[in-house]
C-alpha positions as CSV (number, residue, x, y, z in Angstrom):
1,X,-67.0,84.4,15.4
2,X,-65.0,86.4,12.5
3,X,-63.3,82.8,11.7
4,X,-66.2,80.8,12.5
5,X,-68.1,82.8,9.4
6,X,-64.6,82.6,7.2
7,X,-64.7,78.8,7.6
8,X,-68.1,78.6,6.7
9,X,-67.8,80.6,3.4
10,X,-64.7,78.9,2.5
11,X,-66.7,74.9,3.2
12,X,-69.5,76.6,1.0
13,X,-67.3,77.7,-2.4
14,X,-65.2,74.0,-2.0
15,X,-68.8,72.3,-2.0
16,X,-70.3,74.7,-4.4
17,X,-67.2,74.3,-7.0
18,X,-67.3,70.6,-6.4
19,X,-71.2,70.9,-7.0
20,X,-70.7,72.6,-10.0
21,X,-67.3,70.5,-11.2
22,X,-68.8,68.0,-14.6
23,X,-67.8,65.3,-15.6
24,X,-65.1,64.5,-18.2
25,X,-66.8,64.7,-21.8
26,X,-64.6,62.4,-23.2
27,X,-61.3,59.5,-22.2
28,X,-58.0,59.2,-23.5
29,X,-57.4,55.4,-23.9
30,X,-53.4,54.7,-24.7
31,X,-52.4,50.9,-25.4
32,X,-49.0,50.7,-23.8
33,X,-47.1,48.0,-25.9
34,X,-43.8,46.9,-23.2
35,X,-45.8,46.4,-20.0
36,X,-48.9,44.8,-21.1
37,X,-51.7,47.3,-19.9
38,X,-54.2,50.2,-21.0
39,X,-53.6,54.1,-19.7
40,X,-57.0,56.0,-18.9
41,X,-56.9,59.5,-19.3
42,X,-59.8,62.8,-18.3
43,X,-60.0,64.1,-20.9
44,X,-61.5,67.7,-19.1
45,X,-58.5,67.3,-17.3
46,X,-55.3,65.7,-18.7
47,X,-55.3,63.5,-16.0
48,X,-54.2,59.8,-15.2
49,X,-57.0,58.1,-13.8
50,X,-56.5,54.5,-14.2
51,X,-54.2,51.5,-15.6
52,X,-55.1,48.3,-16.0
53,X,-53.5,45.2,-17.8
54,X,-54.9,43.4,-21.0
55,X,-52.3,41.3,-22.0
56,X,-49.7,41.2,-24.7
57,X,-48.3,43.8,-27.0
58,X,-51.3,45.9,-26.9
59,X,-51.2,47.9,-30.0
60,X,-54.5,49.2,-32.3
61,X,-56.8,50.5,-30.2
62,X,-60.6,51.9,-30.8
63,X,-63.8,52.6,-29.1
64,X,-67.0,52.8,-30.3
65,X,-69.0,55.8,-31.3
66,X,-71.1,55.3,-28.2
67,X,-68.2,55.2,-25.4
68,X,-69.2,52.1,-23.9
69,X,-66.6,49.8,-24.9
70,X,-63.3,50.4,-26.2
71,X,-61.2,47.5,-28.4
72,X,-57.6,46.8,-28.4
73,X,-55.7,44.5,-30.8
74,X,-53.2,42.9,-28.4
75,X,-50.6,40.1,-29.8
76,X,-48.2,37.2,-28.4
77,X,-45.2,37.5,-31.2
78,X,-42.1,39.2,-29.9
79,X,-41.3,42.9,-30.6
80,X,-38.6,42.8,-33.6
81,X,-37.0,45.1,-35.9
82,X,-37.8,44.9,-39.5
83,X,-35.6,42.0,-41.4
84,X,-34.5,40.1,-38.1
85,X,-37.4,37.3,-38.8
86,X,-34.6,35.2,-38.9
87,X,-33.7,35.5,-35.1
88,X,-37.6,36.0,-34.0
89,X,-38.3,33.9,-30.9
90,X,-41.4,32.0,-30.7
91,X,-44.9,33.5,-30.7
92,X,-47.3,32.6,-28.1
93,X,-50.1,32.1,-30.6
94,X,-52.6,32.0,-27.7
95,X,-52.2,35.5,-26.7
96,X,-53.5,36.9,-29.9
97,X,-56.8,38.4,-30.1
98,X,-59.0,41.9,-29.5
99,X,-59.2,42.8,-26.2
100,X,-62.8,43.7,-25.3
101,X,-62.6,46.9,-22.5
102,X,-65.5,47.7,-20.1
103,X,-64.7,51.1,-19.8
104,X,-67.1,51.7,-16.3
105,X,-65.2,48.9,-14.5
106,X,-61.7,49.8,-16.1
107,X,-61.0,46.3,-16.7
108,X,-61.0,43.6,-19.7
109,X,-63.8,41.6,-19.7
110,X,-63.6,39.3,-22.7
111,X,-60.8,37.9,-25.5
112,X,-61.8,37.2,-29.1
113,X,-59.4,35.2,-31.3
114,X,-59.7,36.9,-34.8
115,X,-56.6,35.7,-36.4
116,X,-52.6,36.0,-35.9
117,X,-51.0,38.5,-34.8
118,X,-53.7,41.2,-34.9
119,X,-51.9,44.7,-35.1
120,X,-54.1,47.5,-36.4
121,X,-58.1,47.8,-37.0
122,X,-60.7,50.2,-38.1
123,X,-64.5,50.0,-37.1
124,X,-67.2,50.0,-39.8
125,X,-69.5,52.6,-40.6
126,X,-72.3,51.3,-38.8
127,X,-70.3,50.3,-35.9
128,X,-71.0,46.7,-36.7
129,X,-67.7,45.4,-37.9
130,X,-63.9,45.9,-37.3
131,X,-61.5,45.0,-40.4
132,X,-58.1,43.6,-38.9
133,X,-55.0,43.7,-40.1
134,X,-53.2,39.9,-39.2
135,X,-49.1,41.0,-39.6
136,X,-47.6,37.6,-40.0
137,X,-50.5,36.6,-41.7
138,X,-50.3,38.8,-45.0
139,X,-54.4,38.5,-44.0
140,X,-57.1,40.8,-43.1
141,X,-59.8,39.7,-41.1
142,X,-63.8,40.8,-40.3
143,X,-65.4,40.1,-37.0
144,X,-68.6,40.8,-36.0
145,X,-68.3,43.4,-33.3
146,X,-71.6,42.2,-31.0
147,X,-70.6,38.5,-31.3
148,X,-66.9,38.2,-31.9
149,X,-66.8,36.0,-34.0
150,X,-65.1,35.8,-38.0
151,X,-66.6,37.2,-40.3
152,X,-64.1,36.3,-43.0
153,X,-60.8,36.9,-44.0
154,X,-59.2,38.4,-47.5
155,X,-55.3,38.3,-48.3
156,X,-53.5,41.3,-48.9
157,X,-49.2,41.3,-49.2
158,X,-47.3,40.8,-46.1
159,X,-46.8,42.5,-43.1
160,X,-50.5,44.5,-43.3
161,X,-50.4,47.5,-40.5
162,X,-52.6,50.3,-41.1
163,X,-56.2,50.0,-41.6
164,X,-59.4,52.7,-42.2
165,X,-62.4,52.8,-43.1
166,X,-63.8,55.6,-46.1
167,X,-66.5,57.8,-44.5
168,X,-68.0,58.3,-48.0
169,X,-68.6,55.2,-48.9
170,X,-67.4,52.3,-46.7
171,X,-64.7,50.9,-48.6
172,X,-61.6,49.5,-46.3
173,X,-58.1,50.8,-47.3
174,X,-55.3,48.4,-45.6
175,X,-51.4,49.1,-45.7
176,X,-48.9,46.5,-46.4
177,X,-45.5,47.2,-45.3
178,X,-43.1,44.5,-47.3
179,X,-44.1,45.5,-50.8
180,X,-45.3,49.2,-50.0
181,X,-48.6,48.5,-51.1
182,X,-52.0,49.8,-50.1
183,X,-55.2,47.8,-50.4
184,X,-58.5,49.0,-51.7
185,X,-61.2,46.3,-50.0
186,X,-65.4,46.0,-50.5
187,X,-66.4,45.1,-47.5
188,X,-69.8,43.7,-48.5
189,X,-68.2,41.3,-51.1
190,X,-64.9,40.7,-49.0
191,X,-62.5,41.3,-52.5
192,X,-60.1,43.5,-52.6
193,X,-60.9,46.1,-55.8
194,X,-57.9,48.2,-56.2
195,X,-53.7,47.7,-55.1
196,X,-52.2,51.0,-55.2
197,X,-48.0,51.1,-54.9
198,X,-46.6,53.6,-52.5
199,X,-43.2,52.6,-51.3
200,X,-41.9,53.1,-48.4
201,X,-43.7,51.2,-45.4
202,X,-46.7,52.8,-45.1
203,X,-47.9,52.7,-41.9
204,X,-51.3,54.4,-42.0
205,X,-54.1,55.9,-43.0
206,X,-56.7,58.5,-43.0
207,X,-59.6,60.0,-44.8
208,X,-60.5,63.2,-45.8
209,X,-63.7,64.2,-44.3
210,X,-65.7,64.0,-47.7
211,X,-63.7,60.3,-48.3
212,X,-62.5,62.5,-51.8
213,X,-58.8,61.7,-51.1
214,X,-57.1,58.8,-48.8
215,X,-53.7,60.2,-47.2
216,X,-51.0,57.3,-46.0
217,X,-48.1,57.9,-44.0
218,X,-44.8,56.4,-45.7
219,X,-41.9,55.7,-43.0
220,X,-38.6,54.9,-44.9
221,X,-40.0,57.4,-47.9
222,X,-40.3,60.5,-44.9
223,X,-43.7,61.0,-46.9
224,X,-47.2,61.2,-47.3
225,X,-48.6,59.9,-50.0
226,X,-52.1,61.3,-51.6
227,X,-55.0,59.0,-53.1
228,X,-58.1,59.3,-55.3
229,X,-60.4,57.2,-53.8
230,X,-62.9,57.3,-56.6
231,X,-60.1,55.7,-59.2
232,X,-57.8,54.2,-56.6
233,X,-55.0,56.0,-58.1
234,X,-51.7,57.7,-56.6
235,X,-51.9,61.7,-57.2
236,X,-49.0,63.1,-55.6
237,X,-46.9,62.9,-52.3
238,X,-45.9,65.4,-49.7
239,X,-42.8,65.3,-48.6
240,X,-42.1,65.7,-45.0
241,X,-38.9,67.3,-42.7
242,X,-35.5,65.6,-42.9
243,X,-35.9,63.1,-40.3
244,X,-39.3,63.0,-40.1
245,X,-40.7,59.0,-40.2
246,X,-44.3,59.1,-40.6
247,X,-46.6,57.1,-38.4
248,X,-49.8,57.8,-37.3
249,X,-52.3,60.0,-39.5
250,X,-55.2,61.7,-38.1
251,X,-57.3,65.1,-40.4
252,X,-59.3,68.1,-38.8
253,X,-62.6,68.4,-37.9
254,X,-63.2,69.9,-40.9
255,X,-60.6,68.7,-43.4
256,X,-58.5,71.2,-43.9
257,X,-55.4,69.9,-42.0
258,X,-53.7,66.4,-41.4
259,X,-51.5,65.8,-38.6
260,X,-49.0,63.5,-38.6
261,X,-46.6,61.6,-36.2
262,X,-43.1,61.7,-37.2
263,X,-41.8,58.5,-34.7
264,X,-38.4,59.4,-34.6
265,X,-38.3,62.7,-36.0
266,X,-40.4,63.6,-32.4
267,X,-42.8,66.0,-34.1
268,X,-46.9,66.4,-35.3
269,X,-46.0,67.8,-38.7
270,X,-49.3,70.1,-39.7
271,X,-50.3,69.3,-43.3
272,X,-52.2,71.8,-45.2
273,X,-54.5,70.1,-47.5
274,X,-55.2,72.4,-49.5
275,X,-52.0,72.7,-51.0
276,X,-50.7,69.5,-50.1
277,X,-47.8,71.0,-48.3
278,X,-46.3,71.1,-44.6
279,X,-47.7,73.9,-42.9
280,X,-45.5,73.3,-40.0
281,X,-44.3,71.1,-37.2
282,X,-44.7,70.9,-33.4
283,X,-41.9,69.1,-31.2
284,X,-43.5,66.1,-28.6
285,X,-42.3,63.5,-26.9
286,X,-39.6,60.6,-28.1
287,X,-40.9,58.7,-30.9
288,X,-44.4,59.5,-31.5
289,X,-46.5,57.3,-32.8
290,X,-50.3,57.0,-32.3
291,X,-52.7,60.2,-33.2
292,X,-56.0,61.2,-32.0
293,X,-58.1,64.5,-32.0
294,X,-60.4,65.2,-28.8
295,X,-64.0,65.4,-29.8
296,X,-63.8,68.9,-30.3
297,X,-61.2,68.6,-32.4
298,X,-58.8,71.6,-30.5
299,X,-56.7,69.0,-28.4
300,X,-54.1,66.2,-30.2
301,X,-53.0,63.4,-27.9
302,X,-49.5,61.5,-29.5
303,X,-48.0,58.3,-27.9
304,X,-44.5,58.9,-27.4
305,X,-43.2,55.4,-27.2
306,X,-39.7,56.4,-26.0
307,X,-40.4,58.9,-23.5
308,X,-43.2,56.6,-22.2
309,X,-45.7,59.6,-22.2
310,X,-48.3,61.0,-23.9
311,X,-48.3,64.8,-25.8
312,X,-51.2,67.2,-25.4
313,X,-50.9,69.3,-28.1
314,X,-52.9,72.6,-28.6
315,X,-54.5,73.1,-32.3
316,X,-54.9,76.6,-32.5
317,X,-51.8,77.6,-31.1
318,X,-49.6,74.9,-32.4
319,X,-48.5,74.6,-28.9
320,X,-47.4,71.2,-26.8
321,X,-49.2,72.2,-23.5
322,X,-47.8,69.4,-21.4
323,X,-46.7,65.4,-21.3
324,X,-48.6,63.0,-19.2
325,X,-46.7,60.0,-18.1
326,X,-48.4,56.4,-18.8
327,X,-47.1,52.8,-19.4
328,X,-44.2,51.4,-20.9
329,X,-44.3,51.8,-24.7
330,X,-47.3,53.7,-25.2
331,X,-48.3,52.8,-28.9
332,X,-52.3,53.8,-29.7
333,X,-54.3,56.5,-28.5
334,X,-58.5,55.9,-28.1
335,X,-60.9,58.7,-27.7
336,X,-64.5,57.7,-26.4
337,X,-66.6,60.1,-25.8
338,X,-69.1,60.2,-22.6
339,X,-72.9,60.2,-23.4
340,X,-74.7,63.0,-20.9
C-alpha cells in the first residue's frame, strides 16, 4: 500500500508540473546559410525544437511584431570572399527571393521574387513594408509585405548589406560595402536624402531607442561608427578590441548599451552609449555574426557561423550561459514573440 500511495503522489506532481508548465513566450528563428534550412529555438527553454529547409543561402531573417510569420531573405549566388568576383560561379537567379515562414506548421509556405540577390532587410514601422538590400544589384528594393509584390526600387553603391529602419521617424538607413558608404532613404518618396562615408565595410546597423543617433558596425575599420540622424552627419567612432570585426548590431531595451558581434574576433563587445566607449566583451562561439535580444531584453542569442551553434548570452551577468547546436552556417537570428 506504502508504494501504491508513493506512485500516486509522484503521477500527481509529474501531471501537476506538466499542468502548470506554459508555453514558450517567444522563438529563436536562426537562418543557417551552408545547408539550406531554418533552426527553431524555445525560447523559455533554449531548446531545439525544429529545422526545416527554405532554400538557398538563407541569410536576413525577420518576423513580424505579431509572431505569425517570420521572413527570410534566401539567395542562389555562390558564397565568395570579397574581391574573387572574378572566379564567381554562376548564380541560380531563380532561387532568389523572401522566404515566407508559417511559423505553426514550421514550414515555408510561399516565395516572393523581390530582386537579385536579396541579402539583408528591415520591416517598416507599420509592419507594412520590408526595404531589401539586392547585393549584386547596388539596388534596394520595397515590397509590400501582405501581397509580395515590388513596391519600388532606389540605387544605392554596390554591394548593399545592412539595412534598418529609424524608430523615430521612419527613415531607412542601408549600408554599402564597396565604397563604405551608408544610405539615408525616405521611404514615402523612394529617394535617398543623405550619403554618409564610413569606411570600412559596414555591415550593419542599429538605432538608438529615441532614433537620436544611428550606430554601424565597420568590419575592416574594427569600428563602430556614430551618426546624427537629424543632420545625417558622422559624429565620432568607437573603436573596438584588436581583432574585433564587427557584424551584427543590436541596443538595449532601454538604450543605454549596444552589443555587438565581433565575427572573427568571437566576442559580443558591450558598448556604453553614453560615453561611446567599450564597456566590455564576452567570448561566444566561432565567428559570430547575427544579434538579437529576447523580448525581455535579459537574453542575447549570436549565430556563430563557424562553430555551427548559437550563443545564449546572459545581460546582467555578462555571462555566455550555454551553445545550442543548429545548421550549418548559422548566419541571422529572428525573435517572434508568442501572443497569449
Amino acid at each position: 500500500m506504502l508504494r501504491l500511495f508513493v506512485s500516486c503522489v509522484l503521477c500527481w506532481v509529474v501531471l501537476a508540473a506538466a499542468t502548470r508548465a506554459e508555453p514558450p513566450s517567444y522563438l529563436v528563428f536562426v537562418s543557417n546559410e551552408r545547408s539550406g534550412d531554418v533552426t527553431m529555438i524555445d525560447g523559455a527553454t533554449d531548446s531545439v525544437i525544429g529545422t526545416f529547409p527554405v532554400g538557398k543561402r538563407p541569410r536576413g531573417i525577420h518576423a513580424t511584431l505579431d509572431g505569425r510569420r517570420v521572413f527570410v531573405a534566401l539567395s542562389g549566388s555562390p558564397r565568395m570572399a570579397p574581391g574573387l568576383d572574378e572566379n564567381r560561379a554562376p548564380a541560380d537567379k531563380r532561387a532568389d527571393g523572401i522566404g515566407v515562414i508559417d511559423p505553426l506548421t514550421r514550414k515555408l509556405i510561399d516565395r516572393w521574387h523581390v530582386g537579385s540577390d536579396p541579402e539583408q532587410f528591415a520591416i517598416s514601422k507599420d509592419g507594412k513594408f520590408a526595404f531589401i538590400a539586392n547585393e549584386d544589384d547596388a539596388s534596394a528594393s520595397i515590397i509590400d509585405l501582405d501581397s509580395g509584390q515590388l513596391r519600388g526600387r532606389i540605387k544605392v553603391s554596390e554591394e548593399p548589406e545592412g539595412v534598418g529602419v529609424n524608430p523615430a521617424n521612419g527613415e531607412v538607413y542601408i549600408t554599402c560595402e564597396e565604397k563604405g558608404e551608408v544610405f539615408a532613404i525616405d521611404p514615402e518618396q523612394q529617394r535617398v536624402i543623405a550619403t554618409i562615408e564610413t569606411g570600412g565595410r559596414p555591415r550593419s546597423v542599429a538605432f538608438s531607442s529615441d532614433g537620436a543617433r544611428v550606430y554601424v558596425a565597420c568590419e575592416n575599420g574594427g569600428n563602430i561608427a556614430v551618426i546624427d540622424t537629424q543632420s545625417h552627419k558622422l559624429i565620432s567612432k568607437i573603436q573596438l578590441p584588436t581583432g574585433s570585426l564587427p557584424m551584427g548590431t543590436a541596443v538595449s531595451r532601454d538604450g543605454k548599451e549596444l552589443y555587438v558581434s565581433t565575427g572573427r574576433g568571437n566576442a559580443i563587445a558591450i558598448i556604453d552609449t553614453q560615453k561611446n566607449e567599450v564597456a566590455t566583451t564576452i567570448p561566444v562561439g566561432n565567428r559570430a555574426w547575427g544579434i538579437a535580444l529576447d523580448p525581455a531584453g535579459s537574453k542575447l542569442y549570436t549565430a556563430n557561423g563557424a562553430s555551427n551553434d548559437v550563443s545564449v548570452v546572459d545581460v546582467k551577468s555578462r555571462k555566455e550561459l550555454r551553445r545550442i547546436k543548429v545548421g550549418d552556417g548559422p548566419w541571422g537570428i529572428a525573435i517572434a514573440e508568442i501572443a497569449k
